[in-house]
N, C-alpha and C positions, 0 to 999 in steps of 0.2 A: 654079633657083628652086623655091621650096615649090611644092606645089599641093597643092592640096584638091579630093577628089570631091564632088559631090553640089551643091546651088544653092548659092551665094556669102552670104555673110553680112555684114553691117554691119561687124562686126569683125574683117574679116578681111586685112585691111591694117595692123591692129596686132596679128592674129597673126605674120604675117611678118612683123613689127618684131622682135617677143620671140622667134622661132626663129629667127630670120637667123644669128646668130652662132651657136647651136646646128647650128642648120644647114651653115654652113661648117667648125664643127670635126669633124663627123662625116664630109665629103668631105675634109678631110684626112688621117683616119686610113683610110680609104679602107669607110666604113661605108655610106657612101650609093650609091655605084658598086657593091658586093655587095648590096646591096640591089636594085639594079636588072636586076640580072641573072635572064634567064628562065632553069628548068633544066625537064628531062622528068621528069612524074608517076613520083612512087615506084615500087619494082615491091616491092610490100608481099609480106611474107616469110608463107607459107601455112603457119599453126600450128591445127592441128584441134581443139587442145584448151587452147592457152592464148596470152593477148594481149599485146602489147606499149603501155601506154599512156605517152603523152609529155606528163607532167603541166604545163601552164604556172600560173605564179600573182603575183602582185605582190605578196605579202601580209609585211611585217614584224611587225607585231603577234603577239604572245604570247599573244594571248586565245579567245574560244571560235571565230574564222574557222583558226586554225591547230590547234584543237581539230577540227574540218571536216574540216581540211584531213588531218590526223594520219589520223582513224578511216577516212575512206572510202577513201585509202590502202591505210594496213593490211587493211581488209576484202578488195580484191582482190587484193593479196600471197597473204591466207590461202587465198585461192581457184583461187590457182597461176599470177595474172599477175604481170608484168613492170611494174614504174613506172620511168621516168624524170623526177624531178624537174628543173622548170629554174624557178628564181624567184632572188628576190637571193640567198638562201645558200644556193641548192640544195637538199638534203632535210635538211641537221640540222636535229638535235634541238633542240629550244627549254625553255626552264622558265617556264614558263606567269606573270605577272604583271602589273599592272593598267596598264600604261604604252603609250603609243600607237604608240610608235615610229613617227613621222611621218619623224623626220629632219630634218636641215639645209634641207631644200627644205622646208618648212612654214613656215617662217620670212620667208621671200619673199611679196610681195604677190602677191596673187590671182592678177592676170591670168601675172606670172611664174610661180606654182607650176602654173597650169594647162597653160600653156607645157612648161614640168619635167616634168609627169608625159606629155604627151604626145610629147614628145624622149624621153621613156624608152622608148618603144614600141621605138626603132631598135636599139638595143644590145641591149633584150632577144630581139628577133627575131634579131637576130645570135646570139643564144647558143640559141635555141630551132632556129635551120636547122641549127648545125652540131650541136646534141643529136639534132636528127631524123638528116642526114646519117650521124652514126656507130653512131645504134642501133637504124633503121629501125625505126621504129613502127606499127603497125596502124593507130591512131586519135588524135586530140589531145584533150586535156580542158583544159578552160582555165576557172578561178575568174573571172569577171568581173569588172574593174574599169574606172572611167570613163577613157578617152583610153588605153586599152589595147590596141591593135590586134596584137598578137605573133601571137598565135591567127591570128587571120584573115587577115594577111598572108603568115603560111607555109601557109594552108589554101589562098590563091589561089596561091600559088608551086608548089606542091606536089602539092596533087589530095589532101592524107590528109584523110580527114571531122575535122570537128570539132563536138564535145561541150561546149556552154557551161554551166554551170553559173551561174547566177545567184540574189543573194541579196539584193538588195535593185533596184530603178529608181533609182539614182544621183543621175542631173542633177537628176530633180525631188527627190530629195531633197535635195541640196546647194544647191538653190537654191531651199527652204521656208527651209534654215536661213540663210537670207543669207551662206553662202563662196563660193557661184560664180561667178564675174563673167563667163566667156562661154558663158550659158546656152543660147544659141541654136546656138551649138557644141557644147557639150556633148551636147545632145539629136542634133544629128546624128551624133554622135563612136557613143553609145550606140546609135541605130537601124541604123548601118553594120555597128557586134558583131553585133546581136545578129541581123539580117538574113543575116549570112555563116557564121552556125551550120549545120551538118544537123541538129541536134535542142540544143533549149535546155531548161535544166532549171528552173523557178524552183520556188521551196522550197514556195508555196503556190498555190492557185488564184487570189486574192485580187490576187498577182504578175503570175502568167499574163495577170490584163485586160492590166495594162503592155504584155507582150510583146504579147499579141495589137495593141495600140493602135499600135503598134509596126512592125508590118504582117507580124508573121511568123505564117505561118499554124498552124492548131490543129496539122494532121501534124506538125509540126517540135517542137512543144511535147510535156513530159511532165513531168507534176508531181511530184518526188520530195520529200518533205517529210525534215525533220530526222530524227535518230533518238540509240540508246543503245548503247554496249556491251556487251556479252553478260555481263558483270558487273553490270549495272544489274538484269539479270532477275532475280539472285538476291540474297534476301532478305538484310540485312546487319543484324547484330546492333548495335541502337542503344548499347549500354551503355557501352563505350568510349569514346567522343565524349560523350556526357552527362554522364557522371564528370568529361573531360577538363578542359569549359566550366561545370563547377556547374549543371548543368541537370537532374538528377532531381528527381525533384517536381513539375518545371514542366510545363506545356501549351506546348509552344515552337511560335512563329510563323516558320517559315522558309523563308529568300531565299538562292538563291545565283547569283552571277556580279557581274561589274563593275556598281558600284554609281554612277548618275548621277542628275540631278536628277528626270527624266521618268520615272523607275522606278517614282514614286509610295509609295517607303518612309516621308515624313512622315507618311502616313494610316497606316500601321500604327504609327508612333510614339506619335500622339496617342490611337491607339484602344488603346495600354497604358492610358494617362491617363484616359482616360472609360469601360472597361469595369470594370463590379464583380467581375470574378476577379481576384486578384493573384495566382496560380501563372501566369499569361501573361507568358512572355519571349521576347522578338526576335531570334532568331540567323541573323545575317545571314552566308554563309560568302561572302565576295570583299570586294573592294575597288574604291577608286577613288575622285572628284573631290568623290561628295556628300556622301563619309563624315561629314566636318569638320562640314558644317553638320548631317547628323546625331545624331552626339553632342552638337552643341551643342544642339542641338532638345530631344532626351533630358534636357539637365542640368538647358535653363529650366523643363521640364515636371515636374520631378521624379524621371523613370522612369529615370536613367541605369544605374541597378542591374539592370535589367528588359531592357537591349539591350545584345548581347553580337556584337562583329565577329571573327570569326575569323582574316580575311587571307586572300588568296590562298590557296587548298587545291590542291594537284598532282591531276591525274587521277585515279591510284589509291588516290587518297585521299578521291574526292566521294562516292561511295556511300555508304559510310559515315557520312556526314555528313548527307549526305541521309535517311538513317534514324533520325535524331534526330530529325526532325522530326515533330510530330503534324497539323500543318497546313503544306500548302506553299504561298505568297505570288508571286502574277502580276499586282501591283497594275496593270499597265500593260503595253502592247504598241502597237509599231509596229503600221499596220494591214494591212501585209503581211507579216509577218516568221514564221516559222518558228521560237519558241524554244526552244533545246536545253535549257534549264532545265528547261520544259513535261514533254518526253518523259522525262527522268531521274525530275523527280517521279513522275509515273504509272507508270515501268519499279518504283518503289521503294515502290509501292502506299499512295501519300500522298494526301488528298485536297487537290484543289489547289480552287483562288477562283482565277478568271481573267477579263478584261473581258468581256461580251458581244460579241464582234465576230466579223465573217467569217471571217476567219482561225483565228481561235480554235474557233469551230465545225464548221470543217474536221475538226479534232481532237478535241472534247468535245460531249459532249450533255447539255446542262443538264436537272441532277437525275437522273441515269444514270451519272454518270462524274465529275461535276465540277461546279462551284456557277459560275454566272457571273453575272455582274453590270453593269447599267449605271454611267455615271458616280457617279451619286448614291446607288447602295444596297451601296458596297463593304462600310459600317458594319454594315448592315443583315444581307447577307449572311455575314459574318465572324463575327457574333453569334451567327446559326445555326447555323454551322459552332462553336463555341465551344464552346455550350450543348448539344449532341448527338454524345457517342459511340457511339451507333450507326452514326449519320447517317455522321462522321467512317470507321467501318470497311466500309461497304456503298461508299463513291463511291471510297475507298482501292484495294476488292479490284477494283473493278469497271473503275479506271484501269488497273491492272494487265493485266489483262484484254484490255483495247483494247490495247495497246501488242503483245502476243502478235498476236491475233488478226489486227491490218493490219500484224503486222513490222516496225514502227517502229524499226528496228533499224539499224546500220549494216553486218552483214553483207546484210541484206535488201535495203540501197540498194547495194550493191555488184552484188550478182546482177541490179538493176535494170540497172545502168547495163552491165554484160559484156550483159546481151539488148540493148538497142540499139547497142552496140558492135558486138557482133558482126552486126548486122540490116546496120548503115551501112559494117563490113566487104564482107560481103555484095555489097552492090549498090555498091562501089567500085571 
C-alpha cells in the first residue's frame, strides 16, 4: 500500500484512491519493488580538478526555466565539469517559445493532475538511480519542482549530496492561484524537498524566508540570484533591430519575455496615450496569453501604431534586441522572484523602472542604478525617466556596472555552485 511520511492529512484517503491504480501499475512493471530496495553509499570517484554533476529536472517548458536550465549548465561544462542530464527529454536542445507545455496530464482535474505529477516522482527516480548507477556522480543538482521527490529519494538511497535549486515556494503559490486542491499535501510534499537538501539555492533572499519558514536552517541555505551571459556584458549595436522594427526616431519603451496579464503592460499602453511625446513606442520582444488583449487595448486607445510585438526572439538573438531599447520596463514582479529580464537589462546598460519591492532591491538602489517605484507612481516615475536623458545614461551605465561588480553572471553562478559542490564533496 501507499504510505506517506510525515503527520496524516485529511486527504489522504483520497490520495490513495487517485494513486492506487498508479500504484499497482508501477509494481507491475516492477518499479516499486526497485524502489525499495537498499544499495551501499556510492564510492564517489576522487577527480582533483573536475566534477561530475547529475542534473535532475522536470521541466518541459521552452521558456526562460529552460533558459536557467541551458546557461548554468553550459557555465560548468566551460569550467571543465561533467553534466549529466536526467528530466523528460534529457539534455536536448529546445527552441525557445511561449507555450507551456503542460501536457496531456493538465487536463485532468486537480486532485488527479496532483496525483500525476506525484506518480511521476517513481519513473523519474528510476531513471535518475540507473543515471547515477552508470556515471557515478559527485553531487545531484536538482531544479525544484512541487511533489518532486527524484532528488531526494536517490539522495536517501545513495548517500550523493544534493544541491536543490529553488525558484519559486510552489504550494503557496499554486494555491494563491486557486489550482491546488491538496494543499495541505503539498506543503508537506515541498518541506520533505526542501528539508533533504545539503544546501538549497533560492534565487533571492526574499525566497530564502520560505526556506527558512520551512525549517531548513540558514547553513543549508545560499542565495544565488539569476544572471547574464557573457555576451550580455558587451555592448550590442542597436541599429539593426531598430531599422528592422521602424523604430529610429523613436524613444522605445522595452519589455521582454512571456508576456501575461500580471506583467502590468496595459500601464505602459495607456501611458503611450496620456504622455505628450509622440516618438514613444512600446517594443515588447516575447510573447504569450496577454498579447491579444493588448493589441486590443492599443487599437481602442488609439496608439496601435506606437506597440510593436516582436515574438518570441531565440537567445542569440536577445541582446541585441535589448539594445534598442532606451528604457527598459519591469512594470511588475512576483515578490520573490529573481527576473532574468532585470539582469539582461542592466548587463545591456539600459536603465530599467522596476517595483519597489524586496526583491527587487536585492538587486537595484533607487536612484543609483534604477528608478523604482510604488504601485501608484509607475506614471509618475516613467515620466521622469522620459523627460531626462541624462538621467536615462547615469542609471544605464551605473546598471551595468552592478552586474560586473556582484558577477551577476552565469559563469559567476557556476563557480558558485563547483565551491559548494565541491565543500559537500568534501565532507561526503
Amino acid at each position: 500500500m501507499l504510505r506517506f511520511t510525515g503527520r496524516p492529512c485529511k486527504h489522504q484517503k483520497r490520495i490513495v484512491r487517485v494513486l492506487g491504480p498508479v500504484h499497482r501499475a508501477l509494481r507491475v512493471r516492477g518499479v516499486w519493488r526497485s524502489l525499495q530496495k537498499r544499495s551501499q553509499p556510492y564510492a564517489h570517484q576522487d577527480r582533483s580538478q573536475t566534477m561530475k554533476f547529475l542534473y535532475s529536472h522536470r521541466t518541459r517548458a521552452a521558456d526562460g526555466q529552460w533558459v536557467h536550465i541551458r546557461a548554468l549548465t553550459e557555465a560548468l561544462v566551460a569550467r571543465g565539469h561533467e553534466i549529466v542530464m536526467c528530466g523528460p527529454d534529457g539534455g536536448s536542445s529546445r527552441t525557445l517559445d511561449a507555450s507551456s507545455r503542460r501536457g496531456l496530464t493538465s487536463l485532468l482535474p486537480a486532485p488527479l493532475y496532483e496525483g500525476a505529477e506525484f506518480a511521476y516522482s517513481f519513473p523519474a527516480h528510476r531513471r535518475l538511480a540507473a543515471a547515477a548507477s552508470a556515471s557515478m556522480p559527485d553531487v545531484i543538482y536538482e531544479r525544484y519542482n512541487l511533489f518532486f521527490h527524484a532528488g531526494a529519494w536517490l539522495k536517501r538511497k545513495t548517500g550523493l549530496p544534493l544541491i536543490l535549486e529553488v525558484n519559486a515556494p510552489l504550494a503557496a503559490e499554486r494555491a494563491e492561484h486557486g489550482d491546488l486542491f491538496f494543499k495541505r499535501w503539498a506543503h508537506a510534499s515541498e518541506t520533505a524537498i526542501w528539508r533533504a537538501a545539503d544546501m538549497v539555492l533560492p534565487v533571492t533572499n526574499a525566497l530564502a524566508d520560505y526556506v527558512r519558514a520551512a525549517g531548513v536552517p540558514d547553513a543549508h541555505i545560499d542565495v544565488i540570484q539569476n544572471g547574464v551571459d557573457d555576451h550580455f556584458l558587451t555592448p550590442q549595436d542597436p541599429a539593426p533591430v531598430r531599422a528592422r522594427y521602424g523604430l529610429d526616431d523613436k524613444l522605445v519603451l522595452g519589455f521582454t519575455g512571456f508576456v501575461r496579464d500580471w506583467h502590468g503592460l496595459d500601464r505602459a499602453v495607456q501611458f503611450l496615450a496620456q504622455a505628450p511625446q509622440k516618438d514613444l513606442h512600446l517594443f515588447v520582444v516575447g510573447d504569450g496569453p496577454a498579447r491579444e488583449g493588448l493589441e486590443t487595448l492599443a487599437r481602442d486607445i488609439g496608439v496601435a501604431d506606437r506597440v510593436t510585438f516582436a515574438g518570441v526572439v531565440q537567445r542569440e538573438e536577445m541582446a541585441s534586441h535589448v539594445a534598442a531599447f532606451d528604457i527598459a520596463l519591469q512594470p511588475a514582479v512576483v515578490s520573490y522572484a529573481s527576473p532574468l529580464k532585470l539582469f539582461e537589462y542592466m548587463a545591456q546598460g539600459k536603465p530599467v523602472i522596476a517595483p519597489d519591492s524586496a526583491n527587487i532591491r536585492e538587486v537595484l538602489t533607487a536612484g543609483e542604478d534604477g528608478v523604482l517605484f510604488t504601485d501608484s507612481e509607475f506614471e509618475t516615475a516613467l515620466t521622469r525617466l522620459v523627460g531626462d536623458a541624462g538621467l536615462r545614461a547615469r542609471l544605464g551605465d551605473a546598471a551595468a556596472t552592478t552586474v560586473k561588480q556582484r558577477d551577476y553572471t552565469w559563469a559567476g553562478n557556476a563557480r558558485r555552485v563547483e565551491a559548494i559542490a565541491e565543500k559537500l564533496k568534501a565532507m561526503s
